[in-house]
N, C-alpha and C positions, 0 to 999 in steps of 0.2 A: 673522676678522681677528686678526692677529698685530701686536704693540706691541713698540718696542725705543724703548728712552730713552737717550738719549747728554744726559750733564752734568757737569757741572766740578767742581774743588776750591776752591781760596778762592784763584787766581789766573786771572786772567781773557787770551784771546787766546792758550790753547795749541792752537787748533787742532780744536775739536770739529766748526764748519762741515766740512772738509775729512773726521773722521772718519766721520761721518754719514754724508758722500755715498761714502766708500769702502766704508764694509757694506752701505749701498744697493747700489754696484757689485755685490761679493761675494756679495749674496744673489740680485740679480738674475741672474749668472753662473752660479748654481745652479738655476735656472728658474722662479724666483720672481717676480711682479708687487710690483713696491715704490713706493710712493708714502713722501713726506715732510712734513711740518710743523716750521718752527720758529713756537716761542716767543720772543719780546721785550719782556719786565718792564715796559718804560715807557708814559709814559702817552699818548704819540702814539698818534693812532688809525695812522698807518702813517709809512712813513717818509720822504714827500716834501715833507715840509717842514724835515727837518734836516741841517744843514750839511754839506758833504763830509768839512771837516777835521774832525769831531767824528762821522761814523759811517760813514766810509766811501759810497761811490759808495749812489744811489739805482737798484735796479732794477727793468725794468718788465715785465709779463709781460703776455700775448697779450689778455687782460679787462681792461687798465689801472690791475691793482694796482699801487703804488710800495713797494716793498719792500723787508725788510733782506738784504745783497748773499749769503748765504746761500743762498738761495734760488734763486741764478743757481749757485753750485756744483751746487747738485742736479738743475739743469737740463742741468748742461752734464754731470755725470758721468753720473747716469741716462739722458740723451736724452727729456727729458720734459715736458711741459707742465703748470705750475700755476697755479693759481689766486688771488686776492686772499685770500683765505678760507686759505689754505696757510699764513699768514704774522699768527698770533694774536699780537694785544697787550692790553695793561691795558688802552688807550684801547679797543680796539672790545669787548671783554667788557664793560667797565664802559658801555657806550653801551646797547651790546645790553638789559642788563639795565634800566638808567634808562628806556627805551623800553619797556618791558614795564611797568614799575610806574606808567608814565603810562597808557598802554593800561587799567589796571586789571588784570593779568594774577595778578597777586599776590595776590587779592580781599579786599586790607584787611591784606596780612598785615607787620608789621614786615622788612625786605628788609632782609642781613645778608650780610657775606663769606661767612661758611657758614648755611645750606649755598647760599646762591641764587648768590653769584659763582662757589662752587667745581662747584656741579652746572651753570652754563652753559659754563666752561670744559671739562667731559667732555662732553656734549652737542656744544660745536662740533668738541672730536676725532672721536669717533664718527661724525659727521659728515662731515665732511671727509676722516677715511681714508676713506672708501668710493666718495670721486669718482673714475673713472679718470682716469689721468696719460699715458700710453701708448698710445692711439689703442684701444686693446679696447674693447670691450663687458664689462660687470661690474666689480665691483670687484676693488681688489690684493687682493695676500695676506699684507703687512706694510708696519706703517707706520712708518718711521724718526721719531720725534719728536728731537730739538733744543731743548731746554731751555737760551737767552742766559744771560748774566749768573754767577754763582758764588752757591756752598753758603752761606747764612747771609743774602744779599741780602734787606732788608726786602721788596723788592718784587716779591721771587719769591714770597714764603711762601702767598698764593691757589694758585699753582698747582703748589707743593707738595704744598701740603695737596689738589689736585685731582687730583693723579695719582697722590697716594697711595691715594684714595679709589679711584681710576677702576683702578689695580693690584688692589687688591682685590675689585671687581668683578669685574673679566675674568677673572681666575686668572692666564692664562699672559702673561707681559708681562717683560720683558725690561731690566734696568737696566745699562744702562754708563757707567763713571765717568773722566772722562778727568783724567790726576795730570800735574804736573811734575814728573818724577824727580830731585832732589838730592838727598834724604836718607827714610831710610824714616818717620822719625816725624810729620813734618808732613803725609803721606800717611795716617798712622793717625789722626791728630787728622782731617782732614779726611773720612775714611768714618763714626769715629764722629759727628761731627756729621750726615752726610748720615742717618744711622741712629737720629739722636735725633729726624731731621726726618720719619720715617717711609718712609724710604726705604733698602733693604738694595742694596749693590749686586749684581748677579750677575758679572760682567767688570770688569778695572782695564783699561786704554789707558793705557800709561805713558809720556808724550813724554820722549826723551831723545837724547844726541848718539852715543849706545851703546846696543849692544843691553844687555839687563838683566843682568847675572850670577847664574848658576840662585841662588847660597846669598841673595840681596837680591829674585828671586821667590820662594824659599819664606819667609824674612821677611814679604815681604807675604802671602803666602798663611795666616801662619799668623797674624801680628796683624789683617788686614781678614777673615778669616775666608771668603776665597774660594780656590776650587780653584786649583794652579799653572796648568792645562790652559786657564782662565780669563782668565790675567793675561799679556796682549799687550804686547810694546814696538814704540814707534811712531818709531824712530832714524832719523838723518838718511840720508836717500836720494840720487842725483842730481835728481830731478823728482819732483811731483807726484803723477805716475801710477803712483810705482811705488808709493800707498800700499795700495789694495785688493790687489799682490801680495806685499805685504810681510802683509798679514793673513791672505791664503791662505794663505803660507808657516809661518807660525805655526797654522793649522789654528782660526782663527779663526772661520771658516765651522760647521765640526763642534762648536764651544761653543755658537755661536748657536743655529743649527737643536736641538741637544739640548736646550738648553734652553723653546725654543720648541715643542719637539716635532714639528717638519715632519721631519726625518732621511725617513720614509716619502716624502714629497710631493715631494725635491729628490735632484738628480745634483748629482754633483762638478762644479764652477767652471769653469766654460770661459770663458778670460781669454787667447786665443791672440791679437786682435787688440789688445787691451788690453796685451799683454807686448810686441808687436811696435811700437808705438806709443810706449812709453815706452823700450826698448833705444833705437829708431830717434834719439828726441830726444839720448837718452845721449852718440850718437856724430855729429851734426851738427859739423862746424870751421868751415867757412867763413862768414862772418858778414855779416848785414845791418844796415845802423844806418839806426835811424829818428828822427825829433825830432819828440817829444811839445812843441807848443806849446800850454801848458794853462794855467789859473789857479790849479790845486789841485796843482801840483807836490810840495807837502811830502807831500806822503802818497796814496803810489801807489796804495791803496784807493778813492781817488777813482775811479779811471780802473782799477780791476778788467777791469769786462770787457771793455774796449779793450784792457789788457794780453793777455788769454787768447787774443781774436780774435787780435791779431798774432801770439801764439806759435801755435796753430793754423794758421795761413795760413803761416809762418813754414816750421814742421814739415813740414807739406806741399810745402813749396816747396824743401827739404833745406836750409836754413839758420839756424843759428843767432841768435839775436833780441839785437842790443843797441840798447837802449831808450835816447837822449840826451834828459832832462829840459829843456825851456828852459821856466824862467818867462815867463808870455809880455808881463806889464811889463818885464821886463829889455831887450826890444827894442827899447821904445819910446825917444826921442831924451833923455825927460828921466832916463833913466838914466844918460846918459851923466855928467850933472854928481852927481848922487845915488850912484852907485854903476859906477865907471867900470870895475872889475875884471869887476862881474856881466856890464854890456851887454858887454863885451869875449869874455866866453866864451862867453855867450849867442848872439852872433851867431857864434860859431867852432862852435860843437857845431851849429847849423841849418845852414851852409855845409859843416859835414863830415858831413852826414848822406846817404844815399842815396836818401831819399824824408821826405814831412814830411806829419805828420798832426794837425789840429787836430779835436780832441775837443769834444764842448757844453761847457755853459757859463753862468750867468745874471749878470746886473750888467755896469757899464762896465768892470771891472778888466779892465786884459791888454786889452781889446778892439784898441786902437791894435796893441799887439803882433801878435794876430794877424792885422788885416788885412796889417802886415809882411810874417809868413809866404806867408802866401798870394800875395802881391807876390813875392818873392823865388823862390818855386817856382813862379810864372807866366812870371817873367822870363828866370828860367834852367834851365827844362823841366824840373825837379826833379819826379818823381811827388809827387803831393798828394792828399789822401784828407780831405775837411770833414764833419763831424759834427755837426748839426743847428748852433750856432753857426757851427762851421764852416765851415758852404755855405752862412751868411748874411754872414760875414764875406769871403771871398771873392766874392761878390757886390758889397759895397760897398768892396773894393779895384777890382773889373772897373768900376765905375759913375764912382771916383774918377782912375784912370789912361786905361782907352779911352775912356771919354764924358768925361773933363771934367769931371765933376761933384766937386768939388771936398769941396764939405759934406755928399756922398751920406752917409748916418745912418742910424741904425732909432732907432724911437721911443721902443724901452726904454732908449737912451743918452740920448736929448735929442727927449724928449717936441714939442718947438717948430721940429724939425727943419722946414727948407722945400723938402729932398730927401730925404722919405721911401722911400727904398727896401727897407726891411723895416717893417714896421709890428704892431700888436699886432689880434689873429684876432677878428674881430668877435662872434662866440658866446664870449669868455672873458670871464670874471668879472673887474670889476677892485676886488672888495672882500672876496673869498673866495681863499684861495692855494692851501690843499689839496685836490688833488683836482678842480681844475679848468681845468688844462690840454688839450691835443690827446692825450690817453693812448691805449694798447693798438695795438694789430696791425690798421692799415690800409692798404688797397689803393692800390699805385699803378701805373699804365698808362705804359707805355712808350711816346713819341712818336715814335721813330725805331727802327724795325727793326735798324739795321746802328751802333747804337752800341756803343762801349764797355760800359756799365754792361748793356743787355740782352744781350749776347754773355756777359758775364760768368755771367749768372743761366741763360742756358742757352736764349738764344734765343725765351723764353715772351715772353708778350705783358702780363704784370702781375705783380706778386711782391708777397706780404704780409709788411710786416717792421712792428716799432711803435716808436711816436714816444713823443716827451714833450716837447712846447713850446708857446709861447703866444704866439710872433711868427712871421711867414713875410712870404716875401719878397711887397711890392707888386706885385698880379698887372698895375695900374697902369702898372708900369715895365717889362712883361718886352718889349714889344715896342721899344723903347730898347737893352734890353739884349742881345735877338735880335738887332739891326740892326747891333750892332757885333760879333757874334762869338760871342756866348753861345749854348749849344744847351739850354733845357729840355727833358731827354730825358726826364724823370715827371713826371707829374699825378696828380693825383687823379681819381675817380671824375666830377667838376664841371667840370676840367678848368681850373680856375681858381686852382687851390694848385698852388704848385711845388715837387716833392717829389727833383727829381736834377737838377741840373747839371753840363755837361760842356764844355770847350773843344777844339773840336774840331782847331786844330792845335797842339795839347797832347799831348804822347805819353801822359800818362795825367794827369791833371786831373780828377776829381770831386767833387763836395758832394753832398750826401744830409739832407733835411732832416729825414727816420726814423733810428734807431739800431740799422744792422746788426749791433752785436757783440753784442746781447742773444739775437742767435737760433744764435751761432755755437755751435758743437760740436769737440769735439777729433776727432771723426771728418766731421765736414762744416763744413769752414772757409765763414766767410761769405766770398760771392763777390768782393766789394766789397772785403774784406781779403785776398784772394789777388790781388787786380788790384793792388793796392797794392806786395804783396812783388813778386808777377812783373817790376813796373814798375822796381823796385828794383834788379833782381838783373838786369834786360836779356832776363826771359824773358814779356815778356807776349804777342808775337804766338804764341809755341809754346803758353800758355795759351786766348789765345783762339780758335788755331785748331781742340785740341782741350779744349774747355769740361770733358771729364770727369775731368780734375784738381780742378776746383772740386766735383764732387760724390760722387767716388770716390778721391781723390789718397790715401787711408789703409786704401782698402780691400783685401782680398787677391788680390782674382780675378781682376784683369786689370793689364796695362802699361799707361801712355799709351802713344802710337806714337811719343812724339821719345824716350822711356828712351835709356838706354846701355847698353851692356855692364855685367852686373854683377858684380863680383867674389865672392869667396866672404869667408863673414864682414864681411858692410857692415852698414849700419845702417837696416834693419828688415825688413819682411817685406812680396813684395809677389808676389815670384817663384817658384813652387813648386821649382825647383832650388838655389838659393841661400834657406835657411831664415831668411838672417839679413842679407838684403838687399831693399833696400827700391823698387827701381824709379827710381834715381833719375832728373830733368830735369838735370841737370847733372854726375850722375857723381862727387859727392866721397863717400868713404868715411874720415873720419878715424876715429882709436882713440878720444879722450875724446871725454866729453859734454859740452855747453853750460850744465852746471849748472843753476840754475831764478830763470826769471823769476819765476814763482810764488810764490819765496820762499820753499821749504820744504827741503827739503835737499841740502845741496847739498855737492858736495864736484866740485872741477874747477868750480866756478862759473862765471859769467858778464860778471859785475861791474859788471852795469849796470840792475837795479834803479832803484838812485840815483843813475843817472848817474854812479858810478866804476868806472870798469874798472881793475881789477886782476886779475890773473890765481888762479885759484882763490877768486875770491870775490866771492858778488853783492850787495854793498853793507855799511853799516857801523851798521846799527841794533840789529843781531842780539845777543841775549841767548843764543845756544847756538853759541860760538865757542872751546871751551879755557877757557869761566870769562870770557873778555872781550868787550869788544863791539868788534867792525872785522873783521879778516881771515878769511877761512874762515868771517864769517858767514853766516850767513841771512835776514836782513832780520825777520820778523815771528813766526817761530817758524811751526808746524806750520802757521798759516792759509792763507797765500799766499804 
């Protein structure tokens, strides 16, 4: 087993998530089995108990870890499946350990950060790289590690000191140091600290809005005391995906493996669908708008992998992704007196959208909001796509307009409700919060052959995606809500949880009380979110007549049957005559790219991140803009 460390300088949010999963890509493009682990300093035992706007989206993986969103990058670049265990923090090492010296495990001995915190920290590595991620039998053949937080953090320093130990152990192990490129000295301050803390780096990742100028790598190469051949720049791209070939390009590959000593064990990168996937994004024009109605608008990390999925499904579907933010209190009526400019655009970006998707959710905020939404694309056959709130909210707008029911409620608003139609799940805890919700990847049955949602998924007869809630709707009421028009198209296993709803003379209308974007892939969009764009764009009977757009729409080897003609130099690759043509459904081939939702580099942007479209630019938060923040930014720098 081979180790590669990716970690920061004394600025935090340049971007390591994103680089980690790109040399994962790169090494795995070289024939390498790659597994990952992050690290996160703090003292949650994990992360489903902290805010959206203070860490970004909570994500959930197939065993019902809740996790830092990290974690779903690696899933979604790799194509890979991990575990709770994936995703080390202080809270579960320090439990771990506390649980041992009860046990008696320590037999009397005084228990101390070293060596007992810092030896179960290389223990749970050791460990853990050796699970497979990737459907094989046996273990990978490197493990990407991800070290949160910045150089000097008090509350890194365990497992500093742990993997300096656990370096030294293994021999061959692999450190990469990711810098903000402004000036060379604050880059030398910050190796030699990482170097006082027992850590040498072997690679610098230099984020910048330019590439490096060779006389400012050899500066560094000659004060941080690493080879040029070593020191990568990580500059602003249109997308994403072009970060693993922006490393290739730089022969990033051939440092690693030498250093690592695989060079024997691996082939050159093969990143042919990986290149054709991000040119293709480059040159999408024509545009979709969608209206996010959410509660976590300010900070689109919230809603990470809702973003990905719709750019996934988006990509597949040849169009470009603009995202319109509506808070979804702006909707409600007593905005109007409170803030009469917000409800006034709030409801213009939802009416000027082409489809509306409401995302989960916990608390009353927004709720009124969006049962709105869901009214409003019920009303006037707007495609609508609900997400565990979502298609409980939409539920109790169908209860409050077709039935009459007036004060239809869930009980997590108003606990005394006397028309409960969502309610809280009788096996949940109501005095423990972490950890004991509806988590992980379960099963839901299709009740109707010839709907929507199972036409989407490809005709099967159950599909495994994972939840994370602890209300669902009144199995009580669903014969009420059948009778007027509702189709519960999923159940569960009992047949007594409702897991998809659908209106069936609704051109496209779904709730999903699971969260299909956590399984989505930039090579297999989730189905649920290709029904959504197709619905958008006027193309979903061509999707669902032929379903293998939803599970091959990015692969090379074959057309759908509705393709068009494709021209020569289009955007991507799908057609063995046309190298750089992509099979399109609808036939556009513009010259630029649609910049990046993603939020990483961008040039021809998008502008709709934050809900401003401007032309060459996807929003205005961006700290790598010319020295300013607004135009020709990039939202969050290297992350997303």
């Amino acid at each position: 087993m081979k180790y590669v460390l990716v970690t920061g300088g004394v600025v935090s949010g340049l971007g390591k998530g994103v680089t980690a999963s790109s040399i994962g890509v790169l090494l795995k493009a070289c024939g390498l089995r790659v597994t990952s682990i992050k690290i996160d300093p703090y003292l949650n035992t994990d992360a489903g108990t902290m805010s959206p706007f203070e860490h970004g989206e909570v994500f959930v993986l197939d065993d019902g870890g809740e996790v830092d969103l990290d974690l779903g990058n690696y899933e979604r670049f790799l194509d890979i499946k991990l575990t709770r265990d994936h995703n080390i923090t202080t809270g579960k090492v320090y439990q771990s350990v506390i649980d041992k010296e009860r046990r008696g495990d320590y037999l009397g001995k005084t228990v101390q950060v070293v060596p007992h915190i810092t030896d179960a920290i290389q223990e749970w590595i050791e460990r853990v790289a050796k699970i497979p991620v990737d459907g094989q039998e046996g273990p990978p053949d490197v493990c990407v590690i991800e070290l949160g937080g910045t150089i000097g953090d008090i509350e890194s320093m365990p497992f500093i000191e742990a993997i300096g130990q656990f370096s030294y152990r293994v021999g061959i192990f692999l450190r990469i140091f990711c810098l903000f490129y402004q000036k060379t000295k604050p880059t030398q301050h910050s190796v030699r600290g990482l170097r006082g803390l027992g850590l040498t780096p072997d690679m610098l990742a230099c984020r910048s809005t330019m590439p490096l100028e060779e006389n400012v790598k050899a500066k560094l190469s000659q004060f941080c005391h690493v080879p040029g051949e070593c020191i990568v720049t990580l500059f602003d791209v249109p997308n994403i995906w072009h970060i693993p070939l922006l490393l290739r390009d730089q022969n990033a590959h051939e440092a690693i493996l030498k250093v690592l000593n695989l060079k024997s064990f691996s082939k050159d990168p093969v990143l042919d669908e990986w290149t054709q996937r991000a040119q293709r994004c480059d040159m999408l024009h024509k545009t979709v708008r969608i209206a996010m109605v959410g509660k976590y608008t300010g900070l689109s990390d919230s809603y990470l992998s809702v973003l990905k999925a719709l750019l996934h499904a988006s990509v597949a579907c040849e169009r470009k992704l603009i995202v319109d933010w509506v808070p979804a209190s702006d909707l409600e009526e007593a905005t109007i007196e409170e803030n009469p400019e917000g409800y006034k655009t709030a409801w213009n970006l939802l009416k000027g959208a082409d489809g509306v998707l409401v995302p989960g959710g916990f608390g009353d905020r927004g709720v009124e909001g969006k049962i709105l939404a869901a009214k409003y694309a019920r009303e006037n056959k707007i495609p609508y796509l609900g997400i565990c709130l979502g298609m409980q909210t939409a539920v109790l707008d169908f209860a409050r307009s077709r039935l009459g029911v007036q004060d239809a409620s869930s009980t997590e608003f108003d606990k005394n409700t006397k028309s409960p139609y969502v309610i809280f799940m009788p096996e949940g805890s109501k005095t423990h919060m972490g950890g004991t919700m509806r988590l992980g990847s379960r099963r839901t049955y299709f009740q109707v052959k010839d709907c929507t949602s199972a036409k989407l998924y490809g005709n099967t007869s159950f599909v495994d995606e994972r939840h994370r809630h602890r209300y669902e709707v009144n199995p009580d009421m669903v014969a009420q809500l059948e009778g007027a028009g509702m189709s519960f198209t999923g159940k569960d296993e009992t047949g007594e949880r409702m897991e998809i709803i659908e209106l069936p003379d609704h051109p496209f209308f779904i709730g999903a009380q699971f969260h299909p974007e956590f399984k989505s892939r930039p090579g297999k969009p989730s189905p649920l979110f290709i029904g959504l764009i197709a619905a958008a764009i006027g193309q979903l009977d061509a999707v669902l007549e032929s379903p293998i757009i939803v599970h091959d729409s990015l692969k090379t080897e074959r057309l759908p049957k509705y393709s068009v003609s494709l021209p020569s130099k289009s955007n991507g690759s799908v057609h063995p005559e046309y190298p750089y043509s992509n099979g399109s459904v609808n036939g556009m081939y513009p010259e630029h790219d649609n910049g990046s939702l993603d939020g990483v580099y961008l040039k021809y942007g998008n502008g709709s991140l934050n809900g401003i479209h401007k032309d060459q630019a996807n929003g205005t938060n961006g700290a790598y803009s010319d020295g300013v923040k607004g135009s020709y930014s990039n939202g969050n720098g290297l992350h997303h």
